[in-house]
C-alpha positions in Angstrom: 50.9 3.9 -50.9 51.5 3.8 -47.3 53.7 0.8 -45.6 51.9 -0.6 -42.9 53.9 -2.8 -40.0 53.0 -6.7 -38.9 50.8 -6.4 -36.1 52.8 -7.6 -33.7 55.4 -4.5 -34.7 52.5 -1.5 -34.4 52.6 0.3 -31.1 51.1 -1.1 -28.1 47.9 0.6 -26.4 49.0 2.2 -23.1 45.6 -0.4 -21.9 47.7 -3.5 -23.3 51.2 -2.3 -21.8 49.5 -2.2 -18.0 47.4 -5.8 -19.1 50.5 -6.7 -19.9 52.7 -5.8 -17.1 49.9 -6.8 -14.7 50.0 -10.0 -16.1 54.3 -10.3 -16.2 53.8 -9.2 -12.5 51.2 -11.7 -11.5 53.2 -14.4 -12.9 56.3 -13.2 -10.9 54.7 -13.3 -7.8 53.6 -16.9 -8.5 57.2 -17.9 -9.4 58.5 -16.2 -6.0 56.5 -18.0 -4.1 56.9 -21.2 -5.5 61.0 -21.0 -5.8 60.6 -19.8 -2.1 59.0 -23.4 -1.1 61.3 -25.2 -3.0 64.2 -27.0 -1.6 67.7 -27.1 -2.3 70.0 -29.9 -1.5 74.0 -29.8 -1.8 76.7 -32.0 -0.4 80.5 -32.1 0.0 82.8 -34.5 1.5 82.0 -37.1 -0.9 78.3 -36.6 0.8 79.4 -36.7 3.8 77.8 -33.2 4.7 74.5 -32.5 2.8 73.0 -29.0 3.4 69.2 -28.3 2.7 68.3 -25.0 2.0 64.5 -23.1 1.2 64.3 -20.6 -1.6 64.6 -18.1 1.0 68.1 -19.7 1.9 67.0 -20.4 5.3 69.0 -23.7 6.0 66.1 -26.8 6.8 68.3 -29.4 7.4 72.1 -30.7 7.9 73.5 -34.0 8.1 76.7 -34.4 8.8 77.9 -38.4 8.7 78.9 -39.8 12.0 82.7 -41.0 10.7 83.1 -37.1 10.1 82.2 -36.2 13.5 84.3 -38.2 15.0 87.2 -37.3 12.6 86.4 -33.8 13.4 87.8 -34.5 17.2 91.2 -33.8 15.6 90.7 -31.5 13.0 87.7 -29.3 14.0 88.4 -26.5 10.5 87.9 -29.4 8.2 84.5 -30.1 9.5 84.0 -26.6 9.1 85.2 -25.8 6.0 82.6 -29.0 4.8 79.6 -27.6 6.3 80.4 -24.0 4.7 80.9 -25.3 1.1 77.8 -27.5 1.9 75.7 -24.4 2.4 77.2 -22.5 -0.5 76.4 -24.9 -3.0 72.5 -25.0 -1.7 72.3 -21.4 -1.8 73.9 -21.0 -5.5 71.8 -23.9 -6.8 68.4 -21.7 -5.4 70.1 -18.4 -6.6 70.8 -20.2 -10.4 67.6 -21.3 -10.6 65.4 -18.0 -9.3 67.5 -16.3 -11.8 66.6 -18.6 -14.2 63.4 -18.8 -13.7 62.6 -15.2 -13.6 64.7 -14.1 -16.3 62.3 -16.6 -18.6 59.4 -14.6 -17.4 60.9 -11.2 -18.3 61.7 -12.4 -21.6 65.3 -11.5 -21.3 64.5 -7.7 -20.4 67.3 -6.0 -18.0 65.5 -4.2 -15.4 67.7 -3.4 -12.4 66.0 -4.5 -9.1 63.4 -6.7 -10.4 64.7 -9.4 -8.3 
């Protein structure tokens, strides 16, 4: 008497591999584009600097309060320092969630360059 595996343990055509992977893909390129439209917000100061960022990390939009301009006349690096951690916090919130999002759709796999 032969053993005989679970369906969903017996080898895959090389047809339902490509479906597959065709499929994986198509969904990938859906996800790009929609985490490239998003937009990420991130503040510092207490909110008195919010950066907006695009999936693409192109920076949309920064606000910067008018209490912290002025207070900037004196101490030009702090304003500085605010914007940058700003902007960083945008940007890792759209790189956290891209990688989130597209290791769900690879199932976990490791493949270097995917994204």
């Amino acid at each position: 008497m032969k053993a005989r595996l679970p369906k969903e343990y017996q080898p895959k055509s090389q047809a339902q591999l490509l479906k597959q992977a065709q499929e994986m893909q198509a969904n990938m390129t859906q996800m790009q584009a929609e985490l490239e439209e998003k937009e990420y917000t991130a503040e510092s100061g207490g909110g008195m600097v919010k950066a907006t960022v695009t999936g693409k990390y192109n920076i949309t939009k920064l606000e910067i309060s008018p209490d912290l301009i002025e207070d900037a006349k004196e101490d030009p690096e702090m304003l500085e320092d605010l914007v940058i951690a700003a902007v960083n916090q945008a940007v890792k919130a759209a790189t956290d969630e891209s990688e989130s999002v597209m290791s769900g759709l690879t199932s976990g796999l490791n493949i270097p360059g995917l994204f």
